[in-house]
N, C-alpha and C positions, 0 to 999 in steps of 0.2 A: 344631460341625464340619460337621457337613452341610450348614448353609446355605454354606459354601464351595464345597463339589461340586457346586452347581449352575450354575457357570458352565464345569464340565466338563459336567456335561448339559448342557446349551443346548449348546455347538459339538459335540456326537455326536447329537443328537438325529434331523438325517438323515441321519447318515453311519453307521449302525450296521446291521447283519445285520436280519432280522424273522423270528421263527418264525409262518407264517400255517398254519395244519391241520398237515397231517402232511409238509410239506415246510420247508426255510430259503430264505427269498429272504436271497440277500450284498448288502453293502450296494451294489458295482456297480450290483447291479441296481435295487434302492432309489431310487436318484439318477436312475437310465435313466428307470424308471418312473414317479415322481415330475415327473420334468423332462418328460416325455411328456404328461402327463394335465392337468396343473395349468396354470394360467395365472401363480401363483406361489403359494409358499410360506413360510414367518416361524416365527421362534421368539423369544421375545427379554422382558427384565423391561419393564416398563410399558402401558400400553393409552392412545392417541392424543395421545403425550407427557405423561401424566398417567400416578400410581399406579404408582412403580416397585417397589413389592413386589410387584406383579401378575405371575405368567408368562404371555404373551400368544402362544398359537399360531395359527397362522391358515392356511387355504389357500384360493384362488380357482380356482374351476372353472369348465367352462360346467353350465349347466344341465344338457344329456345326464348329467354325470357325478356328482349329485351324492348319490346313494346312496353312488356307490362314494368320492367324497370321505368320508362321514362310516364308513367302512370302512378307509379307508388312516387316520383320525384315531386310531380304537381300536388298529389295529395298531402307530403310530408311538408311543402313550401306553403300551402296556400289553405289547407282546410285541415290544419291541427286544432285543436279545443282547450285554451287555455284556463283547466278544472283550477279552483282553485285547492280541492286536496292538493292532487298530484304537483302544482307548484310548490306548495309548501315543504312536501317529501322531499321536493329538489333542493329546494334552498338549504332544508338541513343534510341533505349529505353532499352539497358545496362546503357547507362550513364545517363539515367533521374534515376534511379534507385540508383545511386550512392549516391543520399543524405540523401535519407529515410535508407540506409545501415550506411552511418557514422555517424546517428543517433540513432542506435543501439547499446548499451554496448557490447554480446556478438558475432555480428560480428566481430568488433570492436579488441573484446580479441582474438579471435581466429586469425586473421589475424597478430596483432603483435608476439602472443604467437607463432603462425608460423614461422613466421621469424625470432623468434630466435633459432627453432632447429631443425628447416629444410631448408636444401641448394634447394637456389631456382635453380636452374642451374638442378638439378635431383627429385626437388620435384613437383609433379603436382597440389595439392593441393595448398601449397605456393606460385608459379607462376600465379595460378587464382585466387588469394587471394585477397579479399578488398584491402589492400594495394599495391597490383601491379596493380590491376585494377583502379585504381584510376589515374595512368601516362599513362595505357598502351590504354585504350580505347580513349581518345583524341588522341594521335599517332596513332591508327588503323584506325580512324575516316578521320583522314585527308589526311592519305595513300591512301585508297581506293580510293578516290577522286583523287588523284596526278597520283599514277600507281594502278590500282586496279585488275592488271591480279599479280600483288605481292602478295597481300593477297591472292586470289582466290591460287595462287600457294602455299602457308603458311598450307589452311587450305585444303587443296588436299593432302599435306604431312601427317597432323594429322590422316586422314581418312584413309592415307595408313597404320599410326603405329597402327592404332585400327583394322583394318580388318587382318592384319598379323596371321592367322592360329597359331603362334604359341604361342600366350597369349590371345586368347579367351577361355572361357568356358560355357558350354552352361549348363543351369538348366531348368528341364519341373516340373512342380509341378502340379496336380490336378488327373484325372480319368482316366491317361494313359493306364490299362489293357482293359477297353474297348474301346479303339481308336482302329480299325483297322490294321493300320500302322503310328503306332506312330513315328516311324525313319527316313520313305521314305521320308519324307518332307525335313528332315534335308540333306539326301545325294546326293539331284540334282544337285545346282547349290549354297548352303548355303557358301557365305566366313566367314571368322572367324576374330579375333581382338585381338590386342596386346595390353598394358599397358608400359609405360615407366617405367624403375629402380629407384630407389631412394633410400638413406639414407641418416638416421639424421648426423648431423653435429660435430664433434669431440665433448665430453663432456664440455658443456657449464656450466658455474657458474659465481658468483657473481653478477650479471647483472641484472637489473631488469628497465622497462619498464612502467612509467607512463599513462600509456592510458586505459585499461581497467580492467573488473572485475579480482578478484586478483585471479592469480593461481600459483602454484610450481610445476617444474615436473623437479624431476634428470632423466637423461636418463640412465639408467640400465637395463638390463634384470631381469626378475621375472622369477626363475629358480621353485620355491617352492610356485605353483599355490593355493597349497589346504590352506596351513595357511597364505599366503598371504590375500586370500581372506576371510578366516575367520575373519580377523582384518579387514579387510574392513567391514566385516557384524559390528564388533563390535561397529568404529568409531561413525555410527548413532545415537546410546545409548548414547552417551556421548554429544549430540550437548546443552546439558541445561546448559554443561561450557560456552557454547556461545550466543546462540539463550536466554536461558535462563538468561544470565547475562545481555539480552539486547546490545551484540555487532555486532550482526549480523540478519538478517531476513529467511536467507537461508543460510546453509553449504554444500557440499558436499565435497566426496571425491572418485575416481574409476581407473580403469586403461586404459590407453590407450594401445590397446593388441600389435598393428602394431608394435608403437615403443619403447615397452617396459619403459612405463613411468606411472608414477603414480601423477594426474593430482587430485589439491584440488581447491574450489568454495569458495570464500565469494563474497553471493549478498547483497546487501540493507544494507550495513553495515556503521553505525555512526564513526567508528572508526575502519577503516580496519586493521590497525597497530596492535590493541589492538586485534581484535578477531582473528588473525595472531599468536601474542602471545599465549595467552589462546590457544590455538589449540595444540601450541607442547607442551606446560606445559601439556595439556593431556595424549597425547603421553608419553612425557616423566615421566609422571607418572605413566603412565600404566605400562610400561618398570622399572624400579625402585622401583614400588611394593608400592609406597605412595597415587595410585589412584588403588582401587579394581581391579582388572578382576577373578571373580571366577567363579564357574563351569555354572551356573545361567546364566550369561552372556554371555558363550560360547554357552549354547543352545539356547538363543535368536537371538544370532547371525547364528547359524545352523538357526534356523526355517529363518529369514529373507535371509537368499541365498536360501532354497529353495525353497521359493516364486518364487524370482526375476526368478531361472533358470525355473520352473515350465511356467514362463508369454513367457520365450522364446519358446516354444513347447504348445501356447493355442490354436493352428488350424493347421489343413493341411501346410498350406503356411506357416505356422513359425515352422514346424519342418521341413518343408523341407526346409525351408532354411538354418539351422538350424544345418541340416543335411554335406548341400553342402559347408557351411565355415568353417565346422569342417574337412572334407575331402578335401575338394580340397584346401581351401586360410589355414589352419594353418596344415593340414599334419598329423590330428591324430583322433581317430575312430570316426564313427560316435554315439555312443553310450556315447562317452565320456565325457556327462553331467552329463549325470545317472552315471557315475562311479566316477565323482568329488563328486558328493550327496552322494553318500556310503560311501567315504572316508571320507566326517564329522567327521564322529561320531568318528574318532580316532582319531582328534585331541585333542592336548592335550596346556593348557595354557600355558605350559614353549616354545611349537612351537609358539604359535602365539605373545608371548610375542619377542621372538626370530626373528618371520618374522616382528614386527614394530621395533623392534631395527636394521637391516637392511636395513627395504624399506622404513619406514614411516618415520622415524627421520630425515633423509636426507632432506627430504621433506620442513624441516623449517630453513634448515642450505644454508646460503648463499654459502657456498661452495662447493655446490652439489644439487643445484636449479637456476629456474629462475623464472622471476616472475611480471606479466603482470598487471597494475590497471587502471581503467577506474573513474573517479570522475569529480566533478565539479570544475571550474577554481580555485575558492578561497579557496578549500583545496589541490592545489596541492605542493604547496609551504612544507605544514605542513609534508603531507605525504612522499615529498621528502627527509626531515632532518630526520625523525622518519626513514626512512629505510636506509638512509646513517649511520646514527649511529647503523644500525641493521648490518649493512656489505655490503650492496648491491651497486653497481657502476649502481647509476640512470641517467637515459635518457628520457627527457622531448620531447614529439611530439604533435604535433595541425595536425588537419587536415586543407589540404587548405581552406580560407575563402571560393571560393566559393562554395565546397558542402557544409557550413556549413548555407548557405541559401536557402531558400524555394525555391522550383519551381515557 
């Protein structure tokens, strides 16, 4: 149950009263303050589109400020005032929100694609997902109102699992050697912050899910990072089977790193079924040697990863961030971009032929995927027989009538 309240905390987290010493700053002031000092401010689950069980706060200051930043961070984590006006104001402009969100495709996908392969009981992001927010906020709403020192108690609990010392971590990124005393700030009186466990849900298959834009993801581990992702540079090359053949307007394909899944895109597509198809016909022609992959291709593929890892490390703040989820959230050097870039060049096409015959293939086989579509009413019917005959065990959902009308 508490992992739901957290997507009540995250929208009051600057909007809420602070008791600092022996006086109350109102949350007015909060905002005044906040919005005065800071260059900007963040709350929000994930850390640099990765790891969304992460809660990711953040604030950018100049330098002049940055004692009193890591001051305003304690007091925003640990001495907020859970009014219950000011809750209630939140709860109702979460839920005026809820209909401009179910009018969204990739909310939309994301929320059901969640639900199918992650337990909401241990997953955070899942639990404050469109589709649980969608029953959970009218019961929050009405709570408050009936007993409202219940919630106040709900979301007093969340704030203890976040300040818990032994799942915070702390990142400074900018001109730290000329700060004075860049530490002392942190060892007064700074609490620290937990994160909830989580994992995905036994290996799901055949199942697929009528509501949003179309994705596949077997859950597996990606043991063989470097020619994995050379075939991911490759796939790109190949989208004029689709985009080109006029079945799709966008494709993509990448990896989700958390839970080791490898996550494919059709947007805009006339015939999602069909550019579906054509997709593993690729694949599986690459693999079987009836669609090229020659050397040619493998260095277009090099040069496009290292663009992309290049755009990770274009300033200060993105290598150091950069830095700190290659170290602290996945546990391996921090250098270890620049050492995937080197290893390019010895990749060779029988590996990467070798990594889409394990990771990618899967990917269009109902028996080791799942698979989320978002369309309009009068083709859902079509699209449902077109994948029943594909393999898949479809499940048709509407969202309530009424977020599906206007404010």
């Amino acid at each position: 149950m508490s992992h739901s309240y957290l997507a009540l905390y995250l929208e009051s987290f600057f909007a809420l009263p602070i008791r600092r010493e022996e006086r109350i700053l109102q949350y007015e002031q909060v905002v005044e303050e906040l919005t005065d000092f800071a260059v900007s401010y963040d709350i929000g689950l994930s850390l640099d589109n990765n790891f969304e069980e992460i809660v990711h706060v953040s604030l950018v200051v100049e330098k002049s400020d940055y004692a009193r930043a890591v001051g305003w961070l304690r007091d925003l984590l640990a001495r907020s005032i859970f009014e219950q006006d000011r809750i209630e104001v939140i709860i109702r402009k979460l839920i005026q929100k809820l209909p401009g969100c179910c009018r969204e495709p990739m909310d939309v996908l994301a929320t059901v694609l969640s639900s199918l392969i992650r337990d909401k009981a241990k997953s955070t992001s899942e639990a404050t997902g469109l589709w649980n927010r969608i029953s959970f906020l009218p019961n929050v709403g009405t709570e408050v109102e009936r007993d409202p020192n219940s919630v106040i108690d709900r979301l007093s609990l969340v704030r203890d699992l976040l300040i818990d010392p032994r799942g915070m971590r702390l990142s400074v990124a900018g001109d730290i050697l000329n700060l004075a005393k860049p530490r002392t700030a942190w060892t007064t009186e700074f609490l620290s912050s937990t994160v909830s466990s989580f994992e995905a849900r036994s290996q799901p298959a055949s199942q697929l899910i009528v509501f949003s834009v179309r994705e596949a993801v077997p859950l597996r581990p990606l043991p063989d990072p470097t020619d994995t992702m050379t075939a991911l540079g490759i796939s790109p090359s190949r989208k004029k089977g689709i985009r080109g053949a006029g079945l799709a307007y966008h494709t993509s394909i990448n990896v989700d790193e958390e839970y080791g899944s490898l996550v494919f895109r059709v947007a805009r597509s006339p015939n999602c079924v069909k550019a579906v198809l054509a997709a593993g016909s690729i694949v599986q022609g690459l693999v079987d040697g009836s669609v090229v992959l020659d050397v040619n291709t493998l260095d277009g593929a090099r040069s496009s990863l290292a663009y992309k890892y290049a755009k990770k490390e274009r300033n200060v703040s993105a290598a150091a961030m950069t830095v700190m989820v290659n170290e602290v959230l996945k546990g391996i050097p921090a250098k270890a971009n620049a050492d995937f870039l080197a290893s390019l060049a010895h990749v060779t096409v029988h590996q990467v032929k070798a990594a889409l015959l394990k990771h990618f293939l899967p990917l269009f086989d109902p028996n080791s995927s799942v698979m989320a579509v978002t369309c309009g009413t009068g083709l859902v019917q079509r699209i449902k027989k077109d994948l029943e005959d594909s393999g898949y065990h479809v499940e048709i959902r509407q969202m309530p009538k009424a977020l599906e009308e206007d404010d």
